[in-house]
C-alpha positions as CSV (number, residue, x, y, z in Angstrom):
1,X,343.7,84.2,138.7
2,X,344.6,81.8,136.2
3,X,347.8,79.2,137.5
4,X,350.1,78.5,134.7
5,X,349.8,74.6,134.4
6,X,353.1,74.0,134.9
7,X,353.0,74.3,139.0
8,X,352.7,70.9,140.4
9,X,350.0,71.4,142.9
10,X,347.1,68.6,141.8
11,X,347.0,66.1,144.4
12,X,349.7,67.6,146.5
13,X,348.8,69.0,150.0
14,X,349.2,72.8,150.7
15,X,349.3,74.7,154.4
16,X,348.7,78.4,153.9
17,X,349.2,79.9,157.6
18,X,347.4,83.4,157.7
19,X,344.2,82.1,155.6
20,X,341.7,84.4,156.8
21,X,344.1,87.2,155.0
22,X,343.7,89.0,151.8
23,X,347.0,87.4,150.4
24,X,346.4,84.2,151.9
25,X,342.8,83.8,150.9
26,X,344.0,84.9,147.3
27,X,346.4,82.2,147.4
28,X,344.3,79.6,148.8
29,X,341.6,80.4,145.9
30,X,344.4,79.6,143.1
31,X,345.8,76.3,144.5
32,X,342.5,75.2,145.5
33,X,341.5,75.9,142.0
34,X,345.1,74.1,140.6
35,X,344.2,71.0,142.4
36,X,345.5,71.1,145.7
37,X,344.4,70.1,148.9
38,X,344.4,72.9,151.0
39,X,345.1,73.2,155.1
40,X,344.1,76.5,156.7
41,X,345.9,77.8,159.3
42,X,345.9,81.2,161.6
43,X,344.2,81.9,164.9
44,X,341.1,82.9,164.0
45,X,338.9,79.9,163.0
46,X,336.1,82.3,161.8
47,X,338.1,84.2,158.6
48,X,339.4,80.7,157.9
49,X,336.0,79.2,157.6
50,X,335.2,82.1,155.5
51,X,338.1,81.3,153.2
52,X,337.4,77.4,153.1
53,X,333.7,78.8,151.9
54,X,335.6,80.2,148.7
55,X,337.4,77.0,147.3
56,X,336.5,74.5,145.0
57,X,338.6,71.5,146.3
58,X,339.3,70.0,149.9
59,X,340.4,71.9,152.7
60,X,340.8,71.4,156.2
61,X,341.0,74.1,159.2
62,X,343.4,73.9,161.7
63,X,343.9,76.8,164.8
64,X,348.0,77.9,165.2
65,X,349.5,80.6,166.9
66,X,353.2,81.3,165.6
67,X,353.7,83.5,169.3
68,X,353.1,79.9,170.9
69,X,355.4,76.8,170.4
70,X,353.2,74.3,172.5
71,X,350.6,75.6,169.3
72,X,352.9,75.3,166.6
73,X,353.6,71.4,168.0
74,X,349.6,70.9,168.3
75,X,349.6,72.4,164.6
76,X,351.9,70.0,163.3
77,X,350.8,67.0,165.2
78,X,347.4,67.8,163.3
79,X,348.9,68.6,160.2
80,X,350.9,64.8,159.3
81,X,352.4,65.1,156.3
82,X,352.5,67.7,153.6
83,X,354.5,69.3,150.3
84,X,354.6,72.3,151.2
85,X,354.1,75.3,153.3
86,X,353.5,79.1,153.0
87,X,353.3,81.7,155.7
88,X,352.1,85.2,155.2
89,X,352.1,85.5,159.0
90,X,353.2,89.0,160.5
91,X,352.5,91.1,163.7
92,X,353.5,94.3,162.9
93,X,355.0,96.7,166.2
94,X,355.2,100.2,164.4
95,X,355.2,103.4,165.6
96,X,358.4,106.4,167.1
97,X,361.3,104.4,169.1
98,X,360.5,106.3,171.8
99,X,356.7,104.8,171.9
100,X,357.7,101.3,171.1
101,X,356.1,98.6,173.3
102,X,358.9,95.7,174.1
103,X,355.8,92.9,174.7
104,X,354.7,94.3,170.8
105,X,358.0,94.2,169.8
106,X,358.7,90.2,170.9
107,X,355.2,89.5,169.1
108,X,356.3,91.2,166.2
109,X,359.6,88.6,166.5
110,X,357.8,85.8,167.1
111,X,355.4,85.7,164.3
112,X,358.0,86.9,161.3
113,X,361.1,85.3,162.9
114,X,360.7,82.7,165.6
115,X,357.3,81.5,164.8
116,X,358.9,80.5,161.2
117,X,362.1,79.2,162.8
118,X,359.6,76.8,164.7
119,X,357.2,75.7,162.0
120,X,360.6,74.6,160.3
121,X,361.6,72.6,163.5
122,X,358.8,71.1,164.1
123,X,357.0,70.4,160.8
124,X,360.2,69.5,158.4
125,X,360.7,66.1,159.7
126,X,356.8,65.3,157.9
127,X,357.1,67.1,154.9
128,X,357.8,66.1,151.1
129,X,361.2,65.3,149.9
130,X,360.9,67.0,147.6
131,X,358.4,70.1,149.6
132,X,358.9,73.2,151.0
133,X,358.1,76.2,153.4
134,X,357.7,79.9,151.7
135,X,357.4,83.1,154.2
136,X,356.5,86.4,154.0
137,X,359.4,89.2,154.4
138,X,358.9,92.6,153.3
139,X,360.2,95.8,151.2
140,X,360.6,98.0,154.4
141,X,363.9,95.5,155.1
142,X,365.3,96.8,152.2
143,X,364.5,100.5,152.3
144,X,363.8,101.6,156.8
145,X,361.7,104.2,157.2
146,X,360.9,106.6,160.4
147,X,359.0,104.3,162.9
148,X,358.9,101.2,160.6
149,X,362.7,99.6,162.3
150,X,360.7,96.9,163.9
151,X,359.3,95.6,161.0
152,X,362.3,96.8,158.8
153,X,364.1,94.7,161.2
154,X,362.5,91.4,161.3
155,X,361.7,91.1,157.7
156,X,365.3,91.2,157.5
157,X,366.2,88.7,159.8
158,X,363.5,86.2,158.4
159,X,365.4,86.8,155.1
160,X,368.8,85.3,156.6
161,X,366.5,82.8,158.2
162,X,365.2,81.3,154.9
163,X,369.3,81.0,154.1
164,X,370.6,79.1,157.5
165,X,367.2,77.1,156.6
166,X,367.9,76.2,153.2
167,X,371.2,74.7,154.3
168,X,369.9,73.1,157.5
169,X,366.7,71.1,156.3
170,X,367.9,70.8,152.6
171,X,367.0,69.2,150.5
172,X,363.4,70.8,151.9
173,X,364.0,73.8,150.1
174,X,363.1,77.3,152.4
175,X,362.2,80.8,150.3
176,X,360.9,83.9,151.1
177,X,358.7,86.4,149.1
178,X,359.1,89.9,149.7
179,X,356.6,92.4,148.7
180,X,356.7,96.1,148.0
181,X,353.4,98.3,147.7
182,X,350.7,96.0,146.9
183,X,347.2,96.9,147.1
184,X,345.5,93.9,148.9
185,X,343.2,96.1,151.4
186,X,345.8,96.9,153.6
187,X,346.2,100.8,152.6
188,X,342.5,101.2,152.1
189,X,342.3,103.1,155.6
190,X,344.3,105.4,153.7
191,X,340.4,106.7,152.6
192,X,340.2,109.2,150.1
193,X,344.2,109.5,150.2
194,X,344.6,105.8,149.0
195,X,344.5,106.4,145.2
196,X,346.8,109.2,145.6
197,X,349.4,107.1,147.3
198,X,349.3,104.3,145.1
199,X,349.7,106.8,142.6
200,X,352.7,108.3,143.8
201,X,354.0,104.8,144.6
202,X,353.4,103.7,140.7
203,X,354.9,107.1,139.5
204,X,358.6,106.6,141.7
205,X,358.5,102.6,141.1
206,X,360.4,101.6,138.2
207,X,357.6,99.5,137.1
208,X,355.4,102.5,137.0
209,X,352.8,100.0,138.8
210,X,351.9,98.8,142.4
211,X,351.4,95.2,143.1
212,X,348.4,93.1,143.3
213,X,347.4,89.9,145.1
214,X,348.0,88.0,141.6
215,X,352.0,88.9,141.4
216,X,352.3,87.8,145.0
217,X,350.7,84.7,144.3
218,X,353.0,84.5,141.1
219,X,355.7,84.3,143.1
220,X,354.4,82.1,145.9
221,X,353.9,79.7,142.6
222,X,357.3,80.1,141.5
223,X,359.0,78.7,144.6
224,X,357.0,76.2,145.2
225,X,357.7,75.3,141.3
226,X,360.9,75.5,141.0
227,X,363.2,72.7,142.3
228,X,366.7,74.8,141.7
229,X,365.1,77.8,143.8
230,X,366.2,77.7,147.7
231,X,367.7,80.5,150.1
232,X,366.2,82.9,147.6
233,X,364.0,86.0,148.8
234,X,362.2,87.0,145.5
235,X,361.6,90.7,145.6
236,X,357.7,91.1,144.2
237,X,357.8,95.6,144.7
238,X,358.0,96.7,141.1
239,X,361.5,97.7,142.1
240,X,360.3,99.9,144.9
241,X,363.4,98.8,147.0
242,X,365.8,100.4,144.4
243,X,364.5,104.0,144.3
């Protein structure tokens, strides 16, 4: 994608925790290419040495696990200073209440809720002034659905997170993106009955569209961008929590 060149990302250092995923990757690609210095995060060195293969400026890997604290403080000890930070982290537990799994459950916390709680105590003390930390909530916060409550339910709690945050570690600001039904790969083992979902996504959204990678990025962009922007969870789901 093309970044507008208003975003202030040449020479400025970026850590994109969850890397080696479709969104992240996509991201990393459009900093990289706006003149940032990137650090890769996520546990799995591979996939981030396949995204560090894709860039077209410096980059550095780095292993974290957001379940672990002892790796968050490795991470950060690593990292030094930085402007900002974005996580796309998530562990997902879904499935029926009556099958839910409470060891998935506390994993599904820890990487949406604690793990971002943690990266802000340990990393704000070395970030910009001026810098700060973006994370991933999600649509299903807004609008539950049958055997979705444990990720309806921490996507919501990271979104009062980035608030108590924002006041905390101000002036570090602390925002959240929050996507709807975006097709980044994750619905493709939907098979043959992908395109028919997206359709009937598209068709119910008031933007008559699902997302892409781009208008996640867009707003990943925007909040690192905007100074006045802090506490905020922009809503990137073509209104699909409205309907």
């Amino acid at each position: 994608m093309s970044v507008p060149p208003s975003v202030p990302l040449s020479g400025r250092r970026l850590a994109v925790i969850g890397a080696g995923s479709r969104t992240g990757r996509h991201l990393a690609r459009a900093a990289s290419a706006a003149g940032a210095e990137l650090v890769l995060a996520g546990p799995d060195p591979r996939k981030l040495e396949w995204t560090a293969g894709e860039l077209s400026g410096p980059s550095t890997v780095l292993p974290v696990d957001l379940t672990d604290e002892s790796s968050i403080a490795a991470f950060a000890a690593r990292l030094g200073r930085f402007d900002h930070l974005v996580s796309t982290a998530g562990l997902p537990a879904n499935g029926p209440l009556a099958d839910l799994r409470l060891a998935d459950v506390r994993r599904a916390f820890d990487a949406k809720v604690i793990g971002p709680l943690l990266l802000a105590k340990h990393l704000a003390p070395q970030a910009a002034e001026d810098g700060s930390f973006t994370f991933f909530s999600g649509v299903a916060a807004w609008r539950p659905a049958p055997a979705r409550t444990v990720m309806a339910t921490t996507n919501g709690a990271l979104a009062f997170l980035v608030r108590a945050l924002a006041v905390e570690i101000a002036p570090l600001r602390v925002n959240a993106i929050s996507p709807g039904i975006v097709d980044t790969g994750s619905w493709d083992g939907l098979g043959a009955d992908k395109d028919a979902f997206l359709r009937a996504v598209a068709a119910r959204n008031p933007a008559r569209r699902v997302g892409t990678p781009d208008d996640l990025v867009k707003a990943v962009l925007h909040a690192i961008d905007n100074p006045y922007v802090t506490g905020t969870v922009l809503h990137v789901d073509g209104g699909g929590r409205l309907v």
